[in-house]
C-alpha positions as CSV (number, residue, x, y, z in Angstrom):
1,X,-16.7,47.6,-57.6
2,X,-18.9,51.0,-58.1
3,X,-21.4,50.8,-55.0
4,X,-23.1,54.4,-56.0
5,X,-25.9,54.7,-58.4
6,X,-26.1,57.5,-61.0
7,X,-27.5,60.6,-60.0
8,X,-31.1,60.8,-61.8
9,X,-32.3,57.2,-61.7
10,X,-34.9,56.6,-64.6
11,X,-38.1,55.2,-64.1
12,X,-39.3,56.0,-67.8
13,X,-40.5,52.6,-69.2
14,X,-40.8,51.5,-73.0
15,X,-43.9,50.7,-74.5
16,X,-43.3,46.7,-73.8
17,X,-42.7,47.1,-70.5
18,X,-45.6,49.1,-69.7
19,X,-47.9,46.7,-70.9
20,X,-46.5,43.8,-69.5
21,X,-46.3,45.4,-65.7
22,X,-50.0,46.2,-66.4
23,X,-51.2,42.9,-67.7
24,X,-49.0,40.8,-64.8
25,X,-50.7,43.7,-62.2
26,X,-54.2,42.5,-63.7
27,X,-53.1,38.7,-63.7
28,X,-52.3,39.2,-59.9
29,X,-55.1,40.4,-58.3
30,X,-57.2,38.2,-60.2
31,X,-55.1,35.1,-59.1
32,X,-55.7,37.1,-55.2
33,X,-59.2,37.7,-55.7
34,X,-59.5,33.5,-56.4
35,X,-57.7,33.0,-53.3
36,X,-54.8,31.3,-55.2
37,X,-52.0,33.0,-54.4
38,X,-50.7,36.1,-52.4
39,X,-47.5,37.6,-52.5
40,X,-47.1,38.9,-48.6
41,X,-46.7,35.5,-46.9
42,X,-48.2,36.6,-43.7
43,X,-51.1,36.9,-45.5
44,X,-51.5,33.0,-46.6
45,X,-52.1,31.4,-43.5
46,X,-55.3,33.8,-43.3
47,X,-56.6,32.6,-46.7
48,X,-57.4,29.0,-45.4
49,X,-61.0,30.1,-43.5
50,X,-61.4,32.5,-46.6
51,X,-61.3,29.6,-49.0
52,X,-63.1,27.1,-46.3
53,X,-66.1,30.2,-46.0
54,X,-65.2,30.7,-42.2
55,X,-64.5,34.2,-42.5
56,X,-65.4,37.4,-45.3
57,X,-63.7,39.1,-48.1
58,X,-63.7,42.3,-46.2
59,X,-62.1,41.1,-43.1
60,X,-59.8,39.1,-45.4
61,X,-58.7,42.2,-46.9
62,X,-58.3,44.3,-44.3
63,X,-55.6,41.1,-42.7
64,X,-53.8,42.2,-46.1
65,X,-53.9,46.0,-45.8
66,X,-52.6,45.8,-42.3
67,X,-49.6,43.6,-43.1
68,X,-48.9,44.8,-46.2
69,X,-49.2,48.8,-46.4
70,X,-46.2,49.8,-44.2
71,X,-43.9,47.8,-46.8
72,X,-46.0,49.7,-50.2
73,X,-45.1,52.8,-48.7
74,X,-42.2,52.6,-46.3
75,X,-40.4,50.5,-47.9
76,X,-41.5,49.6,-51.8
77,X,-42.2,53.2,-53.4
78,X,-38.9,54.8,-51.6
79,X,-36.7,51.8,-53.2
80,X,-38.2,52.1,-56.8
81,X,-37.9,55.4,-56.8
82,X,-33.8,55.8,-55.5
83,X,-32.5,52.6,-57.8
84,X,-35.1,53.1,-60.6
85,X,-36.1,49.6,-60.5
86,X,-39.6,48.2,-59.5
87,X,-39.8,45.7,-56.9
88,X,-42.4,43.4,-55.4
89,X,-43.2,45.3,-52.7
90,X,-44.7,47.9,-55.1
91,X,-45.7,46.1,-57.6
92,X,-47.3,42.8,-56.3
93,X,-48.4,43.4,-52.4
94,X,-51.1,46.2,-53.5
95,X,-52.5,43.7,-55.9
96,X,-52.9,41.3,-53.3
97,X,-55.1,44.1,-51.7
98,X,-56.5,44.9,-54.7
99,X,-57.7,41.6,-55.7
100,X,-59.4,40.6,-52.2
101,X,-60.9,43.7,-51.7
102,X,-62.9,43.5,-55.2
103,X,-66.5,41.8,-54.5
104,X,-66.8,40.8,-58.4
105,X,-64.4,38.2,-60.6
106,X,-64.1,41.0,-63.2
107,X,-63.2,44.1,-61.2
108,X,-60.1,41.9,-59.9
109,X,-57.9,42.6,-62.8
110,X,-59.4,45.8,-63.9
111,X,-58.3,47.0,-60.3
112,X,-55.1,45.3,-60.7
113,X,-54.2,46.8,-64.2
114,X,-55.2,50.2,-63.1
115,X,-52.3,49.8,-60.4
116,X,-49.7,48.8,-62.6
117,X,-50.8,51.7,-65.0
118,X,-49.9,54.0,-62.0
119,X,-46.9,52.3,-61.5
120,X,-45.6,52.8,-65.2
121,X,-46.7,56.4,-65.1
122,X,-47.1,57.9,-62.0
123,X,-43.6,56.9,-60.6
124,X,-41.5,58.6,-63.4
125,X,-43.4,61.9,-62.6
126,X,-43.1,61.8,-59.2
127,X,-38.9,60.9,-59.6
128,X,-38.7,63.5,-61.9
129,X,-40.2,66.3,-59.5
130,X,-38.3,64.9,-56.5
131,X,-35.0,65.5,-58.6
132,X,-35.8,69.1,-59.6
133,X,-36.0,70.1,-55.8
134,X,-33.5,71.7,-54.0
135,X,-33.0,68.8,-51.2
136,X,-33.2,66.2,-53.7
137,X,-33.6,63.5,-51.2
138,X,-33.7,60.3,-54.0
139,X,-30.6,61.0,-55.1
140,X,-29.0,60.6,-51.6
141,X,-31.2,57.3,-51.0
142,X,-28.6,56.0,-53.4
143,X,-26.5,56.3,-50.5
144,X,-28.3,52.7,-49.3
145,X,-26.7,50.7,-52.0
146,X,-23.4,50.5,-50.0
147,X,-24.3,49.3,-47.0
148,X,-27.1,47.3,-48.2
149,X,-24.8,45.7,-50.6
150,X,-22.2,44.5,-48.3
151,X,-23.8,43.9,-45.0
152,X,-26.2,41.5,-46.8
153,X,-23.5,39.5,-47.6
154,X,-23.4,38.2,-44.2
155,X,-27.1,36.9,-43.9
156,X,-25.4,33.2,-44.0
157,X,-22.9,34.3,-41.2
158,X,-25.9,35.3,-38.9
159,X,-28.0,32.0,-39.7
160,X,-24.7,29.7,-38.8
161,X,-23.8,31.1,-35.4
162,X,-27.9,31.0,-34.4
163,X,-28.3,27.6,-36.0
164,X,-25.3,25.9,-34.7
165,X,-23.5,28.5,-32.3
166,X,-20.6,30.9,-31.7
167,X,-17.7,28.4,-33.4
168,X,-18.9,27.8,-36.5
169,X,-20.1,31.3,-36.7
170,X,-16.7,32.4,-36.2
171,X,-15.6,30.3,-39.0
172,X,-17.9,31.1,-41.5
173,X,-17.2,35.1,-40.9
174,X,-13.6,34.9,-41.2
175,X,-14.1,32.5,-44.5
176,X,-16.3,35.3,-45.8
177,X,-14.3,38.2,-44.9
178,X,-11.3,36.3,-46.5
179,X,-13.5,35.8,-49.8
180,X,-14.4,39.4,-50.3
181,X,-10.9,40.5,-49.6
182,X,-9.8,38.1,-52.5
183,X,-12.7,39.0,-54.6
184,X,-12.0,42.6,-54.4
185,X,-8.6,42.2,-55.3
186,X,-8.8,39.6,-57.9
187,X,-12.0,40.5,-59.7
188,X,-12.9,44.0,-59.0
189,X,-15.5,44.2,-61.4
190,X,-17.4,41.5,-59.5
191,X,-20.0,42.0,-56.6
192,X,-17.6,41.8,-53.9
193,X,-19.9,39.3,-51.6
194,X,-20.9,37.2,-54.5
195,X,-18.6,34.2,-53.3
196,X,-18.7,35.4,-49.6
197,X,-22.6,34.4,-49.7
198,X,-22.2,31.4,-52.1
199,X,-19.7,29.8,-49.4
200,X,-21.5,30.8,-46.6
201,X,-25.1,29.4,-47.8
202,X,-23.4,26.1,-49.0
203,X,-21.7,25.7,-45.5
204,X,-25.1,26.3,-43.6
205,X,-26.7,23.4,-45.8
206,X,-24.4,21.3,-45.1
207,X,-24.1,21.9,-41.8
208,X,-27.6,20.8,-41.3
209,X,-28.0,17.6,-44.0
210,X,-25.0,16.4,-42.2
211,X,-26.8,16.8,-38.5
212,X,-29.9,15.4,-40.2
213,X,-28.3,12.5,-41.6
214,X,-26.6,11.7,-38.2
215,X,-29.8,11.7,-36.6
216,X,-31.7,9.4,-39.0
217,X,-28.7,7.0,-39.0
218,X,-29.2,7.3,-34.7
219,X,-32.8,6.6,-35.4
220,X,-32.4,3.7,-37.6
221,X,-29.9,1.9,-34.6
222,X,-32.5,2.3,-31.6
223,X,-35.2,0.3,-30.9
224,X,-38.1,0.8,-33.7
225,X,-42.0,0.4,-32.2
226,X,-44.1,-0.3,-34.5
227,X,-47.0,2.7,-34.7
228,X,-50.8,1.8,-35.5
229,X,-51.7,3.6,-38.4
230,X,-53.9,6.4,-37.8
231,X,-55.2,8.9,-40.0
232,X,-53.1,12.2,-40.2
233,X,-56.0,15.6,-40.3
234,X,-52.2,17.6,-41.4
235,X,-51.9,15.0,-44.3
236,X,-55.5,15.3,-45.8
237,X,-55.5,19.2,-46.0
238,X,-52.1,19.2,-47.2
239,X,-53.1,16.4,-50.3
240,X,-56.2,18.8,-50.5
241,X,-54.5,22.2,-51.0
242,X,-51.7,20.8,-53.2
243,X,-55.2,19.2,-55.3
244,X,-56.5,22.5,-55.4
245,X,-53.3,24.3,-56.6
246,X,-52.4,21.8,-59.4
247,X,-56.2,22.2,-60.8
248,X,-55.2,25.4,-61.8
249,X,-52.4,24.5,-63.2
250,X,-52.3,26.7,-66.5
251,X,-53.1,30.0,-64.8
252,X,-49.8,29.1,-62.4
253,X,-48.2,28.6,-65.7
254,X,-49.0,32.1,-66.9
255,X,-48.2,33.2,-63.9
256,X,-44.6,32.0,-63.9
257,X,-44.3,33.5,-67.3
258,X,-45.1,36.9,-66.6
259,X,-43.3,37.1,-63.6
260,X,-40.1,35.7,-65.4
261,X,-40.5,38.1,-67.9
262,X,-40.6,41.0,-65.8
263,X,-37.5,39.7,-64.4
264,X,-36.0,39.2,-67.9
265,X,-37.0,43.2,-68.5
266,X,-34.3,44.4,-66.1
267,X,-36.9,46.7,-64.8
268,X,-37.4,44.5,-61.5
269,X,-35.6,43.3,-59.1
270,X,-36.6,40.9,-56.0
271,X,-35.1,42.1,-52.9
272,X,-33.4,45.2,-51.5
273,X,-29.6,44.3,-52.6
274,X,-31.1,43.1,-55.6
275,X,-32.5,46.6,-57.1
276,X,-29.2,47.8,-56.7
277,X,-27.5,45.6,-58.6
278,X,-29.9,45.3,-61.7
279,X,-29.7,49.0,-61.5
280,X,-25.9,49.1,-61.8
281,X,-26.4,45.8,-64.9
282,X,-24.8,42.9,-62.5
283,X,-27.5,40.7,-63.1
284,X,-25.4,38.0,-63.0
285,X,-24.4,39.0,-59.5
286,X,-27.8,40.1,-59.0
287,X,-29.5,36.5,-60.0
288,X,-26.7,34.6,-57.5
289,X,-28.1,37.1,-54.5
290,X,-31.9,36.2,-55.3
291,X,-31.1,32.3,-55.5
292,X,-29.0,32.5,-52.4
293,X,-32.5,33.7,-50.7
294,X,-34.6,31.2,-52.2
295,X,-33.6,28.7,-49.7
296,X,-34.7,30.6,-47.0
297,X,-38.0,30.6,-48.5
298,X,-39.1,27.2,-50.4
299,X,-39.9,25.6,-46.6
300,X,-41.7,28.6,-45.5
301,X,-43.6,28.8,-48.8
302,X,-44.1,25.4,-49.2
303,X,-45.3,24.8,-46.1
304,X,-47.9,28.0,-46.3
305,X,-49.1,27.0,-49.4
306,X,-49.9,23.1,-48.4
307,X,-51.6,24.6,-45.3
308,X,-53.6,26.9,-47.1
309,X,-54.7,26.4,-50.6
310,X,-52.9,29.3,-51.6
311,X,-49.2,29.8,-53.3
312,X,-46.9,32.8,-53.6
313,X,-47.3,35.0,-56.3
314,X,-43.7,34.7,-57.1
315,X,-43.6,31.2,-56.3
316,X,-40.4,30.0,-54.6
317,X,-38.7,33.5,-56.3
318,X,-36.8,30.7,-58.3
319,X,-38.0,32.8,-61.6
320,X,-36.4,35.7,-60.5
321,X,-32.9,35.1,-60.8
322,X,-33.6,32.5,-63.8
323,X,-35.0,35.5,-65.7
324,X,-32.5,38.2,-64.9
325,X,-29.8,35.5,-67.1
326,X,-32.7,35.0,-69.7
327,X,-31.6,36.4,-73.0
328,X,-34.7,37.2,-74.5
329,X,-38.6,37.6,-73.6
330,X,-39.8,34.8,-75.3
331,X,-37.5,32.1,-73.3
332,X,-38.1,34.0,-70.4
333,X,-42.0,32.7,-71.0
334,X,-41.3,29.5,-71.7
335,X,-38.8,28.8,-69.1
336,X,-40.5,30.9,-66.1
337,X,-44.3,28.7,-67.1
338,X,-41.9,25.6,-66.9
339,X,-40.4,26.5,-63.8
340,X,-44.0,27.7,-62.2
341,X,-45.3,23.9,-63.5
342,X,-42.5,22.3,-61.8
343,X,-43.2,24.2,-58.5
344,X,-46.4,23.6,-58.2
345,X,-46.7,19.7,-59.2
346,X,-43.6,18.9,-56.6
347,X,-45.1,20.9,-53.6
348,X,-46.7,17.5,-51.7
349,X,-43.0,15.9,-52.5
350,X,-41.1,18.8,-51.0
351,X,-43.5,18.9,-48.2
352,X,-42.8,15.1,-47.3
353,X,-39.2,16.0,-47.9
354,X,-38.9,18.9,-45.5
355,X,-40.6,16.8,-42.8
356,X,-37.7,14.3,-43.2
357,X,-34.9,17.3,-43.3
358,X,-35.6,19.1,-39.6
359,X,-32.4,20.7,-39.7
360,X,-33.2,22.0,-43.1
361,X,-36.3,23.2,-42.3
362,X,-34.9,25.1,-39.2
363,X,-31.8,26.6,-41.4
364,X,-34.5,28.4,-43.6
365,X,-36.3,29.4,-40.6
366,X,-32.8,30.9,-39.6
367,X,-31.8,32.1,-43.2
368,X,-35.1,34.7,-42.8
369,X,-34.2,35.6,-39.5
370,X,-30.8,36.5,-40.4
371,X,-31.5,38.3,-43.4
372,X,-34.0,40.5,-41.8
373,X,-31.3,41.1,-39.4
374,X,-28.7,42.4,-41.9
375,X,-31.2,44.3,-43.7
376,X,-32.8,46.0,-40.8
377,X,-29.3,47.6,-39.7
378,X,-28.2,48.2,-43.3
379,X,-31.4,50.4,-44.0
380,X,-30.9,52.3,-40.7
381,X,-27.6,52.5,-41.6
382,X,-27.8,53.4,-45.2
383,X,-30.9,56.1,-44.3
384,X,-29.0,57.7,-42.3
385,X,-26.3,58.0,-44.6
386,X,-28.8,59.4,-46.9
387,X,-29.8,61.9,-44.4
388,X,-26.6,63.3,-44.1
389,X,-26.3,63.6,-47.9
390,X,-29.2,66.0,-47.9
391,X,-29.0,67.7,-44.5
392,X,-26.4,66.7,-42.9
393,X,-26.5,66.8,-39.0
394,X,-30.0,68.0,-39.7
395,X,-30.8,65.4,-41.9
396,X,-29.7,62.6,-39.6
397,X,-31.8,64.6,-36.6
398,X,-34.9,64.3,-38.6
399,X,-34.3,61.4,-40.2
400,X,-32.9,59.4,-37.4
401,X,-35.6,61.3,-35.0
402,X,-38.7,60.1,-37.0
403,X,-37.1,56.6,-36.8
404,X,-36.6,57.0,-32.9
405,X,-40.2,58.3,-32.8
406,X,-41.7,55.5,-35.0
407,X,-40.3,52.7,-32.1
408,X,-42.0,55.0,-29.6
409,X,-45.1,54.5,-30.6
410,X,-44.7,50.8,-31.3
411,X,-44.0,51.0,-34.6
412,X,-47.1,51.8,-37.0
413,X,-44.7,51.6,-39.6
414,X,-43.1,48.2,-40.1
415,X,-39.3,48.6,-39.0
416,X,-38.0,47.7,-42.5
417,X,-40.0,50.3,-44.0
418,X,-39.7,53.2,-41.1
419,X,-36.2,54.4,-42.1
420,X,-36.9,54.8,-45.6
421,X,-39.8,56.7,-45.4
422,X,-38.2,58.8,-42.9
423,X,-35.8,59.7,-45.2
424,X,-38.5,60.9,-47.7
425,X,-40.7,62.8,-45.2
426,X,-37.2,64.3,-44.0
427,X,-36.5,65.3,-47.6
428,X,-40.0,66.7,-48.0
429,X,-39.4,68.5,-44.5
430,X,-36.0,70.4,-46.2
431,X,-37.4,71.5,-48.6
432,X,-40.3,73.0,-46.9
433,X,-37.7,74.7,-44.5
434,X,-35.6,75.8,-47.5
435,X,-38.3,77.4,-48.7
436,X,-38.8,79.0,-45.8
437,X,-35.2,80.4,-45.7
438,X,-34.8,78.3,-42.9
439,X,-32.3,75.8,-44.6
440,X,-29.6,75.7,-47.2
441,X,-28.8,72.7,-49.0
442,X,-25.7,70.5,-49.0
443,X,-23.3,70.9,-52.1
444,X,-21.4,68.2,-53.6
């Protein structure tokens, strides 16, 4: 299987798909500004003494800006533009900003389409610039895709051996290894961790409904006391928030749409191994990474969203790999408002259902962990990979130097984001030294 991009990555969107980033970046930052949704889920358990009137829009806002900027910048913007494919950190986290930090109902989406017009125009401007330098530093941030690619694959790996220690673990690493072997002799064509993650995710769930159903059939055997009812404060604000969600039902439905649309577009993709691989046309492969993530993310969601009022902007993410297989827009619609409906009317059942599943719960909690944990070294890796395209030992003292430099200072940029946008303040640091006369580019 290719693992390298084509040099000159496009960002040069049709007519449709301008217009549709633009109206979903409007739709967003309206739905933000209402306090309905967010995308950064740090963010959501701040929006409960928004809603309640315990705290102000500006304060609220500023909560988002601080969580959210590192990941626009660092992390969102360098992605889009190496893979030519937008991604949520770029498109949806600034109109959660966007949409708390406008004082009127109105401005909301006017702010928010005036975003996604940036994003549609100003991106392909910049990429095209950045490739007519000398150091052209986008093209070697293609060099992410390969490690990206394969060291995600062993997210499940990592949430196994935390979740349920260093034997299973060991297992579940040599089953994977033994499935990307096979899959990149067999099918060459196919994302070689495509079944390595598959296996590995189905093995952590049932690892933990098995444990859970061991321990409710312990419970039922000892000795049962009989509890006094009493009212639960958890329950009522959960059976209030999921109230207050399914009242705006439509507008979630909408929602869903657009979002699965966008997906459908082939213009977007979800998460970092995921804008590789639309960009390469696996969607297929690309739609089994995204749902292999969503069940790291329906109990943290879920549980966010019950607790606060307010949901995720992309939901449980279930639209996005549904709309990458979508053949056409107008499915894509229909199927991504179902999906959104769905979501949204089951919350208060999934969120009795988790509290009956502990094991589950705790294997998502794990799942995140783990695939921070991949992705964290796989960037550093894959940036300084990048580095040594355009610089070489150079490259990797500037790039990995800023990075160093970044954790000395405790980190004002996120660690996700730091080695990305080392790589393009590197790039722009080359080319300022090349021309100076100071530096001369890498060929080949």
């Amino acid at each position: 299987m290719s693992t390298t991009l084509a040099a000159g990555t496009s960002l040069d969107f049709t007519l449709a798909q301008q217009l549709t980033v633009i109206a979903l970046c409007a739709l967003t930052a309206y739905i933000s500004h209402m306090a309905l949704a967010v995308f950064n889920d740090g963010v959501r358990p701040f929006l409960l003494d928004f809603i309640q009137g315990r705290t102000t829009r500006s304060a609220t806002t500023a909560v988002s800006f601080g969580l959210s900027a590192g990941f626009i910048f660092g992390l969102g913007a360098p992605m889009a533009l190496s893979t030519g494919v937008l991604n949520p950190w770029l498109v949806f986290l600034p109109t959660d900003i966007l949409g708390m930090l406008s004082p009127r109902k109105w401005l909301a989406p006017v702010l928010g389409a005036a975003w996604g017009a940036v994003v549609v125009f100003g991106l392909n401007g910049a990429n095209n610039v950045a490739h007519d330098l000398p150091v052209d530093f986008l093209t070697a941030m293609q060099q992410m895709s390969t490690p990206i690619l394969f060291l995600f694959t062993l997210f499940p790996v990592l949430a196994i051996t935390k979740q349920f220690g260093r034997k299973w673990g060991g297992v579940a690493g040599v089953l994977e290894l033994v499935l990307v072997v096979m899959t990149m002799k067999l099918w060459p064509n196919m994302f070689a961790g495509a079944l390595a993650m598959a296996a590995g995710v189905l093995m952590l769930i049932g690892l933990a409904v098995s444990k859970d159903v061991r321990q409710r059939r312990a419970d039922r055997t000892s000795v049962v006391v009989e509890d006094v009812p009493q009212d639960d404060p958890m329950a009522s604000l959960f059976s209030a928030s999921a109230a207050r969600l399914r009242r705006y039902l439509p507008l979630f439905m909408v929602l869903g749409a657009g979002v699965c649309v966008l997906a459908q577009m082939h213009i977007f993709g979800g998460g970092e191994a995921t804008s590789f691989l639309i960009a390469k046309g696996q969607y297929s492969e690309a739609a089994q990474v995204d749902f292999y993530r969503v069940f790291g993310f329906i109990p943290l969601i879920a549980t966010t969203a019950l607790a606060s009022g307010a949901y995720g902007i992309a939901g449980f993410t279930l639209v996005y790999p549904i709309g990458y297989l979508m053949p056409n827009p107008f499915v894509a619609a229909v199927v991504g408002a179902l999906v959104f409906a769905s979501e949204v009317l089951a919350l208060s059942w999934i969120g009795r259902l988790l509290g009956k599943l502990p094991s589950v719960r705790d294997s998502s909690e794990h799942l995140r962990s783990a695939i921070g944990d991949a992705l964290q070294l796989a960037i550093l890796f894959g940036s300084l990979m990048a580095a040594n395209a355009m610089g070489g030992g150079l490259g990797i003292l500037v790039v990995g130097g800023l990075y160093l430099l970044n954790e000395a200072m405790g980190r004002p940029v996120v660690r996700m984001a730091a080695a990305p946008a080392a790589v393009i303040v590197g790039g722009i640091l080359l080319n300022i030294l090349y021309w100076l006369d100071l530096f001369t580019p890498l060929k080949g």
